[in-house]
N, C-alpha and C positions, 0 to 999 in steps of 0.2 A: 215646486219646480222653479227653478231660475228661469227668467224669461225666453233667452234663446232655447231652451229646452223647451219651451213651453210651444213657442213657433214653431219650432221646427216638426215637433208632434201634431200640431195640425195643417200643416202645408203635406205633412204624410199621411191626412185623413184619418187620422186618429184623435182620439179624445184626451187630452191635457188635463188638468187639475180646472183646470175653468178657459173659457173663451180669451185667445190672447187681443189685447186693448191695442193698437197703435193710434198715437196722435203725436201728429208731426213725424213721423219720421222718413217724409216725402215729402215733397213739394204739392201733392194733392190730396193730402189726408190730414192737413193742419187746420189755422187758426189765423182768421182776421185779427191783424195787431189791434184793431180798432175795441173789437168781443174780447182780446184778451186783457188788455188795460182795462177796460168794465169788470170783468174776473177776478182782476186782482183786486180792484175796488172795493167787489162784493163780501170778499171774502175775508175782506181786511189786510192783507198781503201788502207788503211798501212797494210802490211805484219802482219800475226797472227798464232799460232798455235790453226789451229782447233782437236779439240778431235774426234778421228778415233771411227767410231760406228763399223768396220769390219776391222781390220789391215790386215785379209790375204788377202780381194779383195781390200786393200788402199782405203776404201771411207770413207768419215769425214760428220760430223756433220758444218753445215754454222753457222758461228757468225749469232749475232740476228741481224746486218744490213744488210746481203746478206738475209736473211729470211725474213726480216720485205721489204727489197725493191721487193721483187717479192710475196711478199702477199702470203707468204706458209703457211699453214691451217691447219698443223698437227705437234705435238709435238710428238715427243718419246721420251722411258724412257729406260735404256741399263743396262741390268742385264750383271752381271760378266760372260762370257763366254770363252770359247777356241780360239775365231779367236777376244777377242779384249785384254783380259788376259794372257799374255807370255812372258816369255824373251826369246830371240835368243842367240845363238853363234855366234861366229863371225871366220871365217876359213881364212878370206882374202878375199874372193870367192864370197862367197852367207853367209848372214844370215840365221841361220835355226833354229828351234826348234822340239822335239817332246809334241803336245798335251795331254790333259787331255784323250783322247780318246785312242795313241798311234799311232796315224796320225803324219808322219814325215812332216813337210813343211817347204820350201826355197825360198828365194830372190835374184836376183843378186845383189849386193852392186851395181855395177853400171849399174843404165837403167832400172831395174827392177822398173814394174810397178805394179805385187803384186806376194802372196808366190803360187809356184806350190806344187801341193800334190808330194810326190816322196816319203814316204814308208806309206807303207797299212800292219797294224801287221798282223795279219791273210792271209797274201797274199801267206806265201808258206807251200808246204804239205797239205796233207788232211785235209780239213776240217769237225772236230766234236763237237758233244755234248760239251764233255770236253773242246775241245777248247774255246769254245765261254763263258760255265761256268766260266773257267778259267783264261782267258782274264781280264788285270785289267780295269774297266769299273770306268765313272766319276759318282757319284752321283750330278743326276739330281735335288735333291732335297735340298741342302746345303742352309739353307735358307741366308748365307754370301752373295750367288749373288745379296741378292735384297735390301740389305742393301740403306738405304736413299732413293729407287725409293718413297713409299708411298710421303713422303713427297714434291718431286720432283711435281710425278700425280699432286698432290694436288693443287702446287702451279700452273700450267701448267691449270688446269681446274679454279681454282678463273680467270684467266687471261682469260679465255673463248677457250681454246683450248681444240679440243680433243684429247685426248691422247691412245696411239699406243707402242706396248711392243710385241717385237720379240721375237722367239722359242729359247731354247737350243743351236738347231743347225741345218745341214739341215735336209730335210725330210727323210723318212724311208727305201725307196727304195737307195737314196744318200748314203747315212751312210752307209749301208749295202754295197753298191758296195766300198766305199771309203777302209772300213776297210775289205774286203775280196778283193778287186782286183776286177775291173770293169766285166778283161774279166772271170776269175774265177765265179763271182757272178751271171754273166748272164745267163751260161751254166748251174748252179749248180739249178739255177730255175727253170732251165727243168728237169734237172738229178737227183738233190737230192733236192728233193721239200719241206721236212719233214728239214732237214738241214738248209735250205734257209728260212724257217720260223721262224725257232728258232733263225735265226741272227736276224728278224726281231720283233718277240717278244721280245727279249733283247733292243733291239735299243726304241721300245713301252713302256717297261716299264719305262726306264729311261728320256722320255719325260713326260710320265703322273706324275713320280714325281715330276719333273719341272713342269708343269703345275697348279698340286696340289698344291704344297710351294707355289706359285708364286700366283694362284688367293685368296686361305689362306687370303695373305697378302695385294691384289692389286686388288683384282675383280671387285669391286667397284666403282673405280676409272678406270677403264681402257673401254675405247670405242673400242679396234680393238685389236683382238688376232692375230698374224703375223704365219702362218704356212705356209712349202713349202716342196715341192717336184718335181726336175723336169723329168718332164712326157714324155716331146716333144722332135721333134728334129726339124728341118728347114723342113724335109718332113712329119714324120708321128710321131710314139710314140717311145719311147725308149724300151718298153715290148708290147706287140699286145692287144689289150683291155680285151681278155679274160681272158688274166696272169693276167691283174692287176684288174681285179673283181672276179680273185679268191685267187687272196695272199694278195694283198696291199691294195683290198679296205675295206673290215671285219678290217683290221686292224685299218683302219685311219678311220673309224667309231667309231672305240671306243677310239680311242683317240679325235673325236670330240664332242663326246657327253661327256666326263670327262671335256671338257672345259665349252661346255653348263651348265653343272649343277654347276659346280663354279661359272662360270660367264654368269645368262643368258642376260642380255641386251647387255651385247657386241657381236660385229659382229665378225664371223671370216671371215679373208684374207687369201689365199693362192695364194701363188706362184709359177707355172710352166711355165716356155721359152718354148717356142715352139709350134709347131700343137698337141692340146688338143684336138679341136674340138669332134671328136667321145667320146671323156667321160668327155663332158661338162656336160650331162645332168647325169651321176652319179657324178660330183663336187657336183650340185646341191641336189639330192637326199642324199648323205652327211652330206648336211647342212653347206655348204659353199657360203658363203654369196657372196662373194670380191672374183672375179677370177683378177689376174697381172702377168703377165704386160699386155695382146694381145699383143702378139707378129705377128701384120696383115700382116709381110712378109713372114710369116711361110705358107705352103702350107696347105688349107682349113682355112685360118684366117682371112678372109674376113671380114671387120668390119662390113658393109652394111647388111649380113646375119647375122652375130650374133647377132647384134643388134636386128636384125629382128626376133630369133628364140631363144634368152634367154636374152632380155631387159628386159622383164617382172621380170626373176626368179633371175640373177644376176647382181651384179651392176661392174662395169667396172672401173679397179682403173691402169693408165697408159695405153701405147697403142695412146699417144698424140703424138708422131714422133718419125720415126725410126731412132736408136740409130746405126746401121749397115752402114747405106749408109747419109740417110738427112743430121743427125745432125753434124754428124764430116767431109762429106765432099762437104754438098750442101753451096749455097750462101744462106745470109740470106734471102733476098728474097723466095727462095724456101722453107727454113725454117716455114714462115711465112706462105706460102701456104698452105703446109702438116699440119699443124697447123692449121690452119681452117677448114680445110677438113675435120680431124679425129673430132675435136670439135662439125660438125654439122654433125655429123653419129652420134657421141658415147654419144653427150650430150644432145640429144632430149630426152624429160623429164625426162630430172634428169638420178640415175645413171653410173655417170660417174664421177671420179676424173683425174682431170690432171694429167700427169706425164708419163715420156720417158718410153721408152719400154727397161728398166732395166735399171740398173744406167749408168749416166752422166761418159764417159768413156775419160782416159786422154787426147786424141787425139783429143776432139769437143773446135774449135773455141771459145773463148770467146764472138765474137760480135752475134757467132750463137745463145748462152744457151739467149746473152739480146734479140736479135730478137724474137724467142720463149716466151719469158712471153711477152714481148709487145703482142703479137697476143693473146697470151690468155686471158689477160686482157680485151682486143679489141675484141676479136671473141665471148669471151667467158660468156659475160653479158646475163640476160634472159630477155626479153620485157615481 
């Protein structure tokens, strides 16, 4: 099977020729540039500058030899954004910039493995109406971001791949907390609920513009809508499920159905870290195709049960070894293991794409990331 044949047959819960592989071809299924320069070291490979698809989490896009040796399945296309689009200062210190958004972010020059957030404009004094009005906001819609993707898609589908095009930026809840102050934002959804929506309607509108320019020009060509939001924490939710089926799901409803009617054959993906479980089954009601990563160390993330209790309705993209403890500091051997394991839970018919449970982080082993596609290669064939 060509690649996009092979996706597409298991986004249909069907069984492929073997488990399709994506690496890189989002912004949250890639590669620490830091892990990839060691990889290529390992392997003997000459030194390259790859092109950072996220410069504030430092993860890059693999030359087409690291891609074409591990049989990755999914091309992206990388619209102009705020974490790949920037110049920094330079203070001595830390590299920093302020974003399109008014998101301050930094780097250590030395050691630094990507930018922390460290100023949030709306973080002091009350927050109102005007405020948020008043705030200078990026247009989502500039259709400059998307300059050359069509023809990119294009080329990227003649060659038999399918092809994958990420959000703006993070999800609605994210945004909202980044640019009001995490702890400000949290309390303010209890306290001033009416306030807290109207960041949120702000943050909605300038997605759907993005969305709209974007399918405009690319719907057509694009197989996988990239949207996130994280929901989880390692034990339960970040907001309790009632919060977020009373503020942030109506919301991300209609921001999902403004995708659908652009683009209806494409699938959407979404991404939330963390124990989702309890509002797996509003993802689904949603119309959220692609839940990423399974996060199966997260508390209620049991692969065996999900499988078992939403195989049928979503398809499973990542979630193939933990990226916490396995991969950066089991032996390969064990790599190889957990890699089998998750392979024959998550990829009984169909449904399932390969790929770590969030990005390849700088600290995992080079001989670990070859151990891993060896076994998938191996585990991951279908009789």
């Amino acid at each position: 099977m060509q690649p996009r044949e092979r996706l597409l047959t298991t986004l249909q819960h069907k069984e492929p020729d073997r488990v399709p592989i994506d690496l890189a071809g989002t912004h949250v299924t890639g590669i620490s540039v830091t892990a990839y320069k060691n990889l290529r070291a390992y392997l003997g490979f000459p030194p390259d500058q790859p092109f950072l698809t996220d410069k504030i989490q430092q993860i890059c896009l693999p030359s087409d030899d690291i891609l074409d040796r591990y049989g990755a399945d999914v091309r992206g296309v990388w619209p102009r954004t705020s974490s790949i689009d920037f110049e920094d200062r330079d203070d001595g210190e830390y590299l920093s910039h302020v974003d399109e958004w008014g998101l301050g972010y930094r780097i250590k020059k030395a050691g630094g493995l990507w930018y922390d957030l460290h100023h949030s404009p709306l973080a002091n004094g009350a927050l109102t109406g005007d405020r948020i009005e008043n705030h200078t906001w990026p247009d989502g819609g500039d259709p400059s971001r998307f300059e050359g993707l069509r023809e990119q898609a294009e080329s990227f589908r003649k060659d038999g791949y399918p092809v994958a095009m990420r959000s703006l930026c993070a999800g609605l809840l994210e945004m909202a907390t980044r640019i009001r102050g995490m702890e400000n934002y949290l309390m303010e959804l209890v306290t001033e609920k009416e306030l807290a929506g109207h960041l949120l309607d702000k943050i909605l509108e300038i997605k759907m513009d993005y969305w709209e320019t974007a399918l405009d020009h690319l719907g057509d060509v694009l197989d996988i809508l990239v949207e996130a939001d994280d929901f989880g924490t390692q034990a339960s939710q970040l907001i309790s499920p009632r919060m977020f089926r009373d503020i942030v799901k109506p919301r991300q409803v209609e921001l999902i159905q403004c995708m659908r009617e652009k683009a209806p054959d494409a699938y959407i993906f979404f991404h939330s870290c963390g124990n989702v479980r309890d509002i797996l089954p509003d993802f689904i009601e949603m119309g959220i195709d692609i839940l990423n990563p399974v996060h199966f160390k997260a508390e209620g993330m049991e692969p065996q049960q999900l499988k078992k209790d939403f195989g049928k309705d979503i398809v499973f993209w990542g979630g193939g070894i933990d990226t916490q403890e396995t991969l950066p500091q089991g032996k390969p051997g064990q790599v190889r293991e957990e890699v089998n394991r998750q392979i024959d839970i998550l990829g009984d018919g169909g449904g399932f794409v390969f790929n770590t449970v969030h990005n390849i982080q700088a600290d995992v082993p080079a001989e670990n990331i070859e151990a891993m596609f060896a076994a998938v290669h191996e585990a991951g064939r279908y009789q």
